[in-house]
C-alpha positions as CSV (number, residue, x, y, z in Angstrom):
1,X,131.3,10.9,-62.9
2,X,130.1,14.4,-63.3
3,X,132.4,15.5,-65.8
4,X,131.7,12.3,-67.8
5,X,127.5,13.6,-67.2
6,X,128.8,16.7,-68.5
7,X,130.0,15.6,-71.7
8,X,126.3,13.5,-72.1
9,X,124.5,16.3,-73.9
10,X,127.4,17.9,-75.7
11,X,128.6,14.6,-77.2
12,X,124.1,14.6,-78.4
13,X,124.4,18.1,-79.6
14,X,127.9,17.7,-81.7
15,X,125.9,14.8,-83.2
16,X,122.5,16.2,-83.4
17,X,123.8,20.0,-84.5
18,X,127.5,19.7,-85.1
19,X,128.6,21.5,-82.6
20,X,128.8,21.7,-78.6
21,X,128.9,25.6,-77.3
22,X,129.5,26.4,-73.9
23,X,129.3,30.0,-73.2
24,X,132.2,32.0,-71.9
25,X,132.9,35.3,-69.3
26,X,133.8,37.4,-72.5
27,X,132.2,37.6,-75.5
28,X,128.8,36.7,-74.8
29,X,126.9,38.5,-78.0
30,X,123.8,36.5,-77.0
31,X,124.0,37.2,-72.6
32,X,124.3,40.9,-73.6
33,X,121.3,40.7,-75.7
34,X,119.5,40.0,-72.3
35,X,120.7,41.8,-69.5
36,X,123.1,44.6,-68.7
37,X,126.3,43.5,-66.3
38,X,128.2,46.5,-66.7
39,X,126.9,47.4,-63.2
40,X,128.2,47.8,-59.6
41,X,131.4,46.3,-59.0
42,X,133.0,42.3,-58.8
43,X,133.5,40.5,-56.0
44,X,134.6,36.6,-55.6
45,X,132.9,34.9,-52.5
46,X,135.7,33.0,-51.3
47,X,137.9,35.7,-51.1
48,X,136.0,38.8,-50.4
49,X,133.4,36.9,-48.7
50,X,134.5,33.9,-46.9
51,X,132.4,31.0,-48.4
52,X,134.0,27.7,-48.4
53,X,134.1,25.5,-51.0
54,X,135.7,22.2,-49.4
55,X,133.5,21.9,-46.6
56,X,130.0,20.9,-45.2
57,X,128.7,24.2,-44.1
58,X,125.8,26.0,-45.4
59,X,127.5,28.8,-47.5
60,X,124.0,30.6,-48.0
61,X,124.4,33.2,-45.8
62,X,128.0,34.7,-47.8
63,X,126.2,34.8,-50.9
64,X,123.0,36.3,-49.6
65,X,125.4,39.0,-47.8
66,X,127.2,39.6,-51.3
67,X,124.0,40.0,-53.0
68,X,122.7,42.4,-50.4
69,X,125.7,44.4,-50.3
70,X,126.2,44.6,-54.0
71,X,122.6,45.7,-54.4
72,X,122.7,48.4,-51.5
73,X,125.7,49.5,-51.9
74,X,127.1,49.5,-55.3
75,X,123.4,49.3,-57.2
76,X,124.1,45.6,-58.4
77,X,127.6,44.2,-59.5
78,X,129.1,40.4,-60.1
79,X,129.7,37.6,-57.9
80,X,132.1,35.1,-59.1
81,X,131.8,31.6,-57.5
82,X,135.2,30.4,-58.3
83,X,135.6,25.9,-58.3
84,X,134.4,23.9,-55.4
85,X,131.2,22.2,-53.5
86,X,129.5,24.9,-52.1
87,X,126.0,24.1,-50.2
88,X,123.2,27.0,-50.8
89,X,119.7,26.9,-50.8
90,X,116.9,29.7,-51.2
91,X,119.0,32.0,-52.8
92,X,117.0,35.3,-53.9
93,X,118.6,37.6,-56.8
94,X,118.0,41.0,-56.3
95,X,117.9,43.8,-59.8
96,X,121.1,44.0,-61.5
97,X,122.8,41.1,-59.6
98,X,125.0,38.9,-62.1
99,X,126.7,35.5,-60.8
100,X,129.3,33.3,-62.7
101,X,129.8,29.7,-61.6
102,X,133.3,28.5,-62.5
103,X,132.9,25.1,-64.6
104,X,133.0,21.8,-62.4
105,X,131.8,23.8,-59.8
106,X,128.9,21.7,-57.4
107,X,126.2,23.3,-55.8
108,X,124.6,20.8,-53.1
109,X,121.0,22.0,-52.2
110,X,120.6,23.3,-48.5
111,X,116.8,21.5,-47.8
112,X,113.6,23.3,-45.8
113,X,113.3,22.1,-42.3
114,X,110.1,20.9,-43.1
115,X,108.3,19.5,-46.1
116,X,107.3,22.6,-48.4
117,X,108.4,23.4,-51.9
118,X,111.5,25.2,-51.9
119,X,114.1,26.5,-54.7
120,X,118.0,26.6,-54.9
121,X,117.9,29.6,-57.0
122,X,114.5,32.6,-57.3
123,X,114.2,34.9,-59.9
124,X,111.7,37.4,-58.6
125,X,108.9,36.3,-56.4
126,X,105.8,37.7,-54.9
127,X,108.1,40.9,-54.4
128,X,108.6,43.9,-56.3
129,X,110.0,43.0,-60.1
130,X,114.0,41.8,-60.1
131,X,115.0,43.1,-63.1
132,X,118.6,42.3,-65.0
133,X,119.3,39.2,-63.5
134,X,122.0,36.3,-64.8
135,X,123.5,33.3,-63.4
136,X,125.9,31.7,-65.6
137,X,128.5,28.9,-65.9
138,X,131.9,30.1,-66.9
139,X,134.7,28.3,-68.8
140,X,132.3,25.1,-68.3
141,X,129.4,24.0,-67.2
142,X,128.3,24.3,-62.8
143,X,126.3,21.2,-61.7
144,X,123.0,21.1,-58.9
145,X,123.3,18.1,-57.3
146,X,120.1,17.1,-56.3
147,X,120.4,13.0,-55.7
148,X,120.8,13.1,-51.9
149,X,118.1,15.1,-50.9
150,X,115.7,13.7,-48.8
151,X,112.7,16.6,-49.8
152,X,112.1,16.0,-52.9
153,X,110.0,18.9,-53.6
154,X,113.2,21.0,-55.0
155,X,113.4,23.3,-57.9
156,X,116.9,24.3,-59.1
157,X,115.6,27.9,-60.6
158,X,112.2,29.7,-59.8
159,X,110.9,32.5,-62.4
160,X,108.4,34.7,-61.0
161,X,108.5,38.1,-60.8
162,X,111.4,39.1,-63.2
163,X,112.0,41.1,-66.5
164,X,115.8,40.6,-68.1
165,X,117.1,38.0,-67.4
166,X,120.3,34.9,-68.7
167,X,120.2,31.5,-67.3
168,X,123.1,29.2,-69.1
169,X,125.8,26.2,-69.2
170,X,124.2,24.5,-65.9
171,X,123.5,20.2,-65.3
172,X,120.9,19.1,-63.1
173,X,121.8,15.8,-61.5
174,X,118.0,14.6,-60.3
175,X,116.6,11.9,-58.2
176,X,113.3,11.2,-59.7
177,X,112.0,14.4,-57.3
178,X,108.8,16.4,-57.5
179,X,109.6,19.2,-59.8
180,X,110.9,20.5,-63.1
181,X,114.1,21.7,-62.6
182,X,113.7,25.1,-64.2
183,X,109.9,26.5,-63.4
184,X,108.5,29.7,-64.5
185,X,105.6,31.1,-62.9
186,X,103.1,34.0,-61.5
187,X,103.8,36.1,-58.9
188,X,101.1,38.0,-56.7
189,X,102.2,41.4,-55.2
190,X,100.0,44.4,-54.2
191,X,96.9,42.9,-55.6
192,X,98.3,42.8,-59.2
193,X,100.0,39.2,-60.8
194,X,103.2,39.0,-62.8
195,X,105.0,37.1,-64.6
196,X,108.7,36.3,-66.3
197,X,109.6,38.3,-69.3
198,X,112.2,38.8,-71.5
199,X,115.4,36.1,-70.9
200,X,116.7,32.9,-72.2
201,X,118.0,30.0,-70.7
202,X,120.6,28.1,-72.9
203,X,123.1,25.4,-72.3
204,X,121.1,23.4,-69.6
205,X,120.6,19.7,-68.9
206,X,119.3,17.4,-66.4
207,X,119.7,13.7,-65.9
208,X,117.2,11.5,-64.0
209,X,114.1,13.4,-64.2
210,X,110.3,12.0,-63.5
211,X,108.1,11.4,-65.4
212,X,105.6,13.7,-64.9
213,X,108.7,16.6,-64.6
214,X,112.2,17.1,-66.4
215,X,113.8,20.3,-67.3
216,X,111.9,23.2,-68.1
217,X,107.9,24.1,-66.8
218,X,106.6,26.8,-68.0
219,X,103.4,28.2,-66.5
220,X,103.5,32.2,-67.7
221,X,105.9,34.1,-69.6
222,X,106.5,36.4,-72.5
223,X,109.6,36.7,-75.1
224,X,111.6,33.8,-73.4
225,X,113.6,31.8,-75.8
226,X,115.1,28.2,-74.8
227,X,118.6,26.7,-76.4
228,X,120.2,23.9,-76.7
229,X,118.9,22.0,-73.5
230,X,118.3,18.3,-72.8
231,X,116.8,16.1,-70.4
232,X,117.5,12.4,-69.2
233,X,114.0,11.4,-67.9
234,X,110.4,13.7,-68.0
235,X,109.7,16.5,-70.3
236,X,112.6,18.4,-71.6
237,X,110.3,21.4,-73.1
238,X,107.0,21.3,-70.9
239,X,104.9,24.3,-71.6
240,X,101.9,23.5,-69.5
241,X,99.5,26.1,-68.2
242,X,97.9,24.1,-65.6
243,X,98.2,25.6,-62.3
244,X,94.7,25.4,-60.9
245,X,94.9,29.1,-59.3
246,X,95.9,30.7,-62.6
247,X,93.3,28.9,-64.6
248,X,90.7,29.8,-61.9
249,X,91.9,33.5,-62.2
250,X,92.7,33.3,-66.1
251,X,95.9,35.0,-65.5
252,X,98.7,34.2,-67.1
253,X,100.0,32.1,-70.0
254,X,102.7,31.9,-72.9
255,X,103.2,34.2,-75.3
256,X,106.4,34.8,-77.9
257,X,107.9,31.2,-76.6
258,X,111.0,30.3,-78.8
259,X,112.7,26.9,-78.1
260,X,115.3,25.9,-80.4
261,X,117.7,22.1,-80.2
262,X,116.0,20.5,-77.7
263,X,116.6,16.4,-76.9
264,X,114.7,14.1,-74.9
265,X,116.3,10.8,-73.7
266,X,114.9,7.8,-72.0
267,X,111.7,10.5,-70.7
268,X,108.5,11.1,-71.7
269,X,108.7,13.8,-74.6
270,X,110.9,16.3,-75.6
271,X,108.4,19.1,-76.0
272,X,104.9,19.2,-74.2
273,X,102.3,21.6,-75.3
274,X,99.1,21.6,-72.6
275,X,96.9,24.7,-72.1
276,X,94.2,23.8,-69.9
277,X,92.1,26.3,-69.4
278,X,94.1,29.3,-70.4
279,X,94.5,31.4,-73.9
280,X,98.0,31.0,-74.8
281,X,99.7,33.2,-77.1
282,X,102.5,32.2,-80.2
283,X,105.6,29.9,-79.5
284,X,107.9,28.5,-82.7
285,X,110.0,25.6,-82.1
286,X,112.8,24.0,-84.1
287,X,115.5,21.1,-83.9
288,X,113.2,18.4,-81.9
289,X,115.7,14.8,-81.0
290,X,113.7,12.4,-78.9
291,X,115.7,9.1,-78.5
292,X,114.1,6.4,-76.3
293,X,111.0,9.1,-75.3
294,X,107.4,7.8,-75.3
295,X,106.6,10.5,-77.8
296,X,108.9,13.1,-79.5
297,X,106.4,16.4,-79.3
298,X,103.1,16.1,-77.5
299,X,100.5,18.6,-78.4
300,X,97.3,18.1,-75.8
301,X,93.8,20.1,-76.5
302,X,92.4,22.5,-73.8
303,X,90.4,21.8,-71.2
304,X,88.2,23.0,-68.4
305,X,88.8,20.7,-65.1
306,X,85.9,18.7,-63.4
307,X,86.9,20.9,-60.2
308,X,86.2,24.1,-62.6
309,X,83.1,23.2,-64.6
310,X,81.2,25.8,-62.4
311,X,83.5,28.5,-63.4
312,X,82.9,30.5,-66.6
313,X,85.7,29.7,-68.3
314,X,86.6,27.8,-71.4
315,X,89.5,25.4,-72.8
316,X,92.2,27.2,-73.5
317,X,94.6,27.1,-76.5
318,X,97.3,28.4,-78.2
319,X,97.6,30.5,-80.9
320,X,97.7,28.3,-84.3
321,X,100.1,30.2,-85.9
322,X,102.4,28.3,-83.8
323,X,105.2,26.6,-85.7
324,X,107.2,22.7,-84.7
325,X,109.4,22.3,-87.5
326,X,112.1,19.7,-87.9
327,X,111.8,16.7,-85.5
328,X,113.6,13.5,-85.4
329,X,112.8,10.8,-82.8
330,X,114.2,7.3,-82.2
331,X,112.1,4.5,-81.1
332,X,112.9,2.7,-77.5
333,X,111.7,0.0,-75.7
334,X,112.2,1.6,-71.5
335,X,110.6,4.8,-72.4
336,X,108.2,6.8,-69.7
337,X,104.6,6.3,-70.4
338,X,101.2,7.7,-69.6
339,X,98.3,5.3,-69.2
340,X,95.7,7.9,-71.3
341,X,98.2,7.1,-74.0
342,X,98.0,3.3,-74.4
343,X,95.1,3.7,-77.2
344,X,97.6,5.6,-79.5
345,X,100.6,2.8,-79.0
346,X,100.2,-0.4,-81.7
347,X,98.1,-3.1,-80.1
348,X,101.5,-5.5,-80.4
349,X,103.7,-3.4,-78.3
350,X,100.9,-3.3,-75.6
351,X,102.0,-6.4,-73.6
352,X,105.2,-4.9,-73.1
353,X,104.2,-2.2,-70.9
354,X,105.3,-2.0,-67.0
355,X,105.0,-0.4,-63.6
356,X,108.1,1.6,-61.9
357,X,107.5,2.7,-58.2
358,X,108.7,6.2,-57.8
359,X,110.3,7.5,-54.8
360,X,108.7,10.9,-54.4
361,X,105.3,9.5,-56.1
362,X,102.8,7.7,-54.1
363,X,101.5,5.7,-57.3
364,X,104.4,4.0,-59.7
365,X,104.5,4.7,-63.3
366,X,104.5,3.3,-66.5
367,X,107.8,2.3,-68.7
368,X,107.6,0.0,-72.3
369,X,108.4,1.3,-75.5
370,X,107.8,4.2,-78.1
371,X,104.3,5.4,-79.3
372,X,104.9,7.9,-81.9
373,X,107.6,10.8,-82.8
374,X,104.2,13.5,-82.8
375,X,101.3,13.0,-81.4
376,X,98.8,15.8,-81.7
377,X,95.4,15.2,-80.7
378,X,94.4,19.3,-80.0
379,X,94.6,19.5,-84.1
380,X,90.7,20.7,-85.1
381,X,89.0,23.2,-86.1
382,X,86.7,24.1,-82.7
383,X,88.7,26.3,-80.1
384,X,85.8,25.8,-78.1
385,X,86.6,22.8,-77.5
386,X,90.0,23.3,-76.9
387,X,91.3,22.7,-80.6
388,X,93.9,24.4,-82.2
389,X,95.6,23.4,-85.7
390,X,99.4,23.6,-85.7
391,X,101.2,22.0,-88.6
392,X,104.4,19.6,-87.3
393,X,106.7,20.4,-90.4
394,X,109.9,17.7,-91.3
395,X,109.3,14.7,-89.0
396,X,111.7,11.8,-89.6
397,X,112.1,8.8,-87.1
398,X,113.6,5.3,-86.6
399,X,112.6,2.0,-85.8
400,X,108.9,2.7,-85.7
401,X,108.1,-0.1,-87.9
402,X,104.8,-0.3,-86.7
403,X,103.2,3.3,-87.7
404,X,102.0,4.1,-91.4
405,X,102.4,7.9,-90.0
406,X,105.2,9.8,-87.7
407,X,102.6,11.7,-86.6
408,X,99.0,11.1,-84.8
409,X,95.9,12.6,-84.3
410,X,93.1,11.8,-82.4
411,X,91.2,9.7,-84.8
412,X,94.1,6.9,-85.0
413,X,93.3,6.5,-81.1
414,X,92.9,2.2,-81.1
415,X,90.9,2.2,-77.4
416,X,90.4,-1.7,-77.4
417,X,93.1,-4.2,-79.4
418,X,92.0,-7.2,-81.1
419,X,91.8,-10.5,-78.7
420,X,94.3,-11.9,-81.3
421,X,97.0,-9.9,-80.9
């Protein structure tokens, strides 16, 4: 079953793109573009280390070990992670630490004792700056297996505090659980705030996402470029600035965001673009497939939350010269939904919408079919009001035979349906 889930978003992307690329140990132009792994020295963790990967046990503590060592001793170097199961959980990179994941390889998540949020893999966190960082599937793809774990509130790779770094060739097997899979954040240390810079992530997929999740969050970062990912379920693409702390502070934000073949299947939307309450910078995305997605690309206008109105602080936005270029979306009938999004959907599809309980969710959520391929309702001309005008070039769909246009804006909102329809 997982190597069948493997093939899922190569067999979209040789389709979609004409080809399926899976990076390799050697020759990785685009890896050394990003970070440095000349360093240290190479070490396996079976063999050098004494992980297990045909067992039960918690193999944590042999990784943690290599990392430390390698860092200490040899000022960074390579783990390899040859084939296996291996069980880890809260695993912190340290500067200049590089690990490759052989392909097939399963990493089950080791869970909290208790109920908090918790990562497999951190990137920098309230900590001084982890700089030169990778972890990367070699000669094939590694898979997180998520679908047994009993806290849901599991992310497979934090970003925080981190500068340099390569994330690629990795599935996500999820279980409708509380996060994105890949999150990028703030970190606070020594009174100052940081956040991700400089890195791609490429090659990644997850299956069986939430709704109001999927692959990627991004809440702050600078000159991080996305490629080739796809998610099963949730929001492939979500760059949403809408942590309440960093809109209270206005810290923060996206700036120089570049995403580029991104697919949405059976979710919500491929690409999510929310501000809030912050001043986003520029992002350019190209090569948009949504196939049986509520909405292909979802641009939302900034605004100030209830809890905030006493702040001084405005909608935020994002920088109009933006770019979406060339999206193609394929209408579906069990598609993830948002109730605030009914009034867009044609009044004739509207008695086909229903509720899904959720099993990390305390209220269910909404399935039925297609809206749109684009919906953009932050297109004006106030940024005041949380309006910002970004042009959705090359839009082409199939099967919405009830839309005159692929793409809408807020006026073609239809709050209240006819009684004869």
């Amino acid at each position: 079953m997982l190597k069948l889930k493997n093939l899922i978003p190569c067999v979209l992307s040789s389709l979609i793109l004409g080809s399926c690329i899976v990076d390799t140990p050697t020759g990785m132009s685009e890896i050394d573009e990003y970070v440095n792994r000349d360093v240290g020295i190479r070490v396996n963790l079976v063999d050098d280390y004494g992980a297990n990967g045909s067992d039960e046990e918690d193999d944590t503590p042999f990784l943690t070990q290599a990392i430390a060592e390698l860092s200490s001793d040899h000022d960074g170097g390579t783990i390899y992670i040859p084939e296996g199961t291996f069980h880890l959980g809260q695993v912190h990179l340290a500067s200049n630490i590089h690990i490759e994941i052989e392909g097939e390889t399963v990493i089950i998540p080791v869970e909290r004792p208790d109920d908090k949020n918790y990562s497999v893999f951190y990137m920098g966190s309230n900590s001084p700056v982890v700089e030169n960082v990778s972890i990367v599937g070699v000669n094939g793809r590694f898979t997180i297996d998520m679908r047994a774990v009993t806290n849901g509130n599991i992310r497979g790779f934090q970003f925080n505090n981190v500068d340099q770094f390569y994330l690629a060739n990795f599935d996500v097997l999820d279980n409708l659980t509380k996060f994105s899979a890949v999150t990028f954040g703030f970190a606070d240390y020594e009174g100052n705030y940081f956040y991700p810079k400089n890195g791609m992530v490429k090659n990644g997929s997850t299956f069986n996402s939430a709704y109001g999740y999927g692959l990627v969050q991004m809440q702050a970062g600078q000159n991080i470029k996305f490629k080739n990912i796809y998610g099963d379920g949730g929001v492939t693409l979500r760059l949403e600035t809408g942590y309440k702390l960093m809109n209270e502070l206005q810290i923060g934000g996206l700036f120089d965001i570049e995403g580029k073949n991104i697919t949405c299947e059976n979710g919500n939307a491929a690409v999510m673009i929310s501000p809030h309450s912050i001043k986003n910078g520029r992002f350019d995305i190209k090569n948009v497939t949504a196939v049986n997605c509520g909405i292909g690309i979802r641009l939302g206008a900034g605004y100030v939350a209830k809890s905030q109105l006493h702040l001084d602080i405005e909608p935020g936005t994002f920088d109009s010269t933006s770019t979406i270029e060339n999206v193609h979306a394929v209408y579906g009938e069990t598609t993830q939904l948002k109730s605030k999004h009914f009034e867009f959907m044609p009044c004739e599809l509207r008695d086909q919408v229903s509720l899904v309980e959720m099993p990390y969710e305390s209220k269910p959520i909404h399935t039925g079919p297609s809206i749109c391929p684009v919906l953009n309702s932050a297109y004006g001309e106030n940024p005041a009001d949380g309006d910002f005008k970004i042009d959705v070039k090359n839009i082409t769909a199939e099967g919405f035979d009830l839309l005159d246009n692929w793409e809408l804006r807020r006026e073609d909102a239809i709050p209240d349906c006819p009684e004869d329809i």
